[in-house]
C-alpha positions, 0 to 999 in steps of 0.5 A, a space after each residue: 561369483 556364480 553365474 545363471 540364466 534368467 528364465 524369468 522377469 516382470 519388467 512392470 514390477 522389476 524383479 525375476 528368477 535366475 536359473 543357477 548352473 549350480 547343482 543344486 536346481 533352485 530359482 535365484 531371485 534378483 531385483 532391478 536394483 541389483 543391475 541398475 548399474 546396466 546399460 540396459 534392462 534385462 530381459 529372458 536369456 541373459 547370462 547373469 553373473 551374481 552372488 547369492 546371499 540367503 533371505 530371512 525366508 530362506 530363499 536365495 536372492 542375487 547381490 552384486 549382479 550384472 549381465 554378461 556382455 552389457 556394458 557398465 554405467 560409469 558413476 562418476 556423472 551421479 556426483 556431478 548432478 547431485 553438485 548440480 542439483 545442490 547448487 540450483 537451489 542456492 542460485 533460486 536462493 539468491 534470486 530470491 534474496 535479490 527480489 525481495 530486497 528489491 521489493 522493500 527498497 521501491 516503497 523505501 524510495 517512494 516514501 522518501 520522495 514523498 517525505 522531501 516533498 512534503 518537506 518543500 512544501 512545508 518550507 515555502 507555507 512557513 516562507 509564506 507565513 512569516 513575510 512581512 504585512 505591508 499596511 497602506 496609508 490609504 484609509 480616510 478616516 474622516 468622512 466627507 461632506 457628501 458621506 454624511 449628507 448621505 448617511 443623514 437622512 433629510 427631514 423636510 418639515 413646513 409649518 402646518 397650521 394647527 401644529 403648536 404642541 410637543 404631542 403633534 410632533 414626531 421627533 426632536 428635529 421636527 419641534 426645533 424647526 416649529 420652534 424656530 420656523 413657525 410662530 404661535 408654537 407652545 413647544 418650549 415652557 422654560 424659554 431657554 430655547 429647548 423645546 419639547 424637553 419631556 417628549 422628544 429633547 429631553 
């Protein structure tokens, strides 16, 4: 190991320059990464113990570096975050799972419970349909006295004098009644008691 004092150092950028106690008077370049196993950063006047290794440019630069009297960060909580770490995304994984899974089983839910609704329903329309027709005996059939005297309009005729031919009558049951009513008719030519068989009672 070779040790040095470092006489220089941008902490924005995170490098600097060592001053090695060696002879041969060259500035030993060295970066935050070699010394992020610190305590603390470096700052100018620390005692820096490192080993040189030559760059493809020929400059030398510090590996494996630390500060004299700093104590050293302890690695063994870098595994554990990283198990931490690896083991929060398996938990979001789950939930996840679980929310997804929830959101399919509602609608599931809901169009089952429709589905036996409609079920029911259908079940007491088909109850409905086949129940037997009752027919009750209640029609009358046969119209009364009053239904037809109603449903016959009543002609009054009266003998006018003047009216003895068919062509002065309006219908058959006016020549039946002249006919039959009122003398001096000349409705019924035959005599077989039909009067007005061409016009009206044929």
């Amino acid at each position: 190991m070779e040790k040095g004092i470092l006489v220089r150092w941008k902490n924005e950028k995170g490098f600097g320059f060592i001053e090695s106690e060696t002879a041969n008077g060259k500035d030993v370049f060295i970066h935050i990464s070699e010394l992020k196993h610190m305590a603390r950063k470096p700052i100018v006047g620390d005692s820096i113990e490192y080993r040189t290794q030559q760059q493809v440019d020929g400059k030398l630069k510090a590996v494996n570096a630390s500060i004299e009297g700093v104590a050293v960060i302890s690695t063994s909580t870098t595994p554990r975050r990283a198990s931490n770490a690896n083991q929060t995304p398996k938990n979001n994984s789950s939930q996840r799972q679980s929310k997804t899974s929830s959101v399919i089983l509602i609608p599931l839910l809901i169009i089952l419970g429709l589905g036996v609704f409609g079920f029911k329903q259908y079940a007491a329309l088909t109850e409905q349909s086949n129940a037997p027709i009752r027919v009750t005996n209640e029609l009358k059939l046969e119209p009364t006295a009053e239904q037809i005297q109603w449903t016959q309009p009543k002609e009054n005729f009266r003998c006018e004098a003047g009216k003895q031919h068919c062509s002065q009558k309006r219908s058959c049951a006016e020549a039946n009644f002249y006919n039959n009513k009122c003398p001096g008719t000349k409705m019924d030519g035959d005599g077989d008691g039909i009067p007005c068989e061409k016009q009206h009672c044929g």
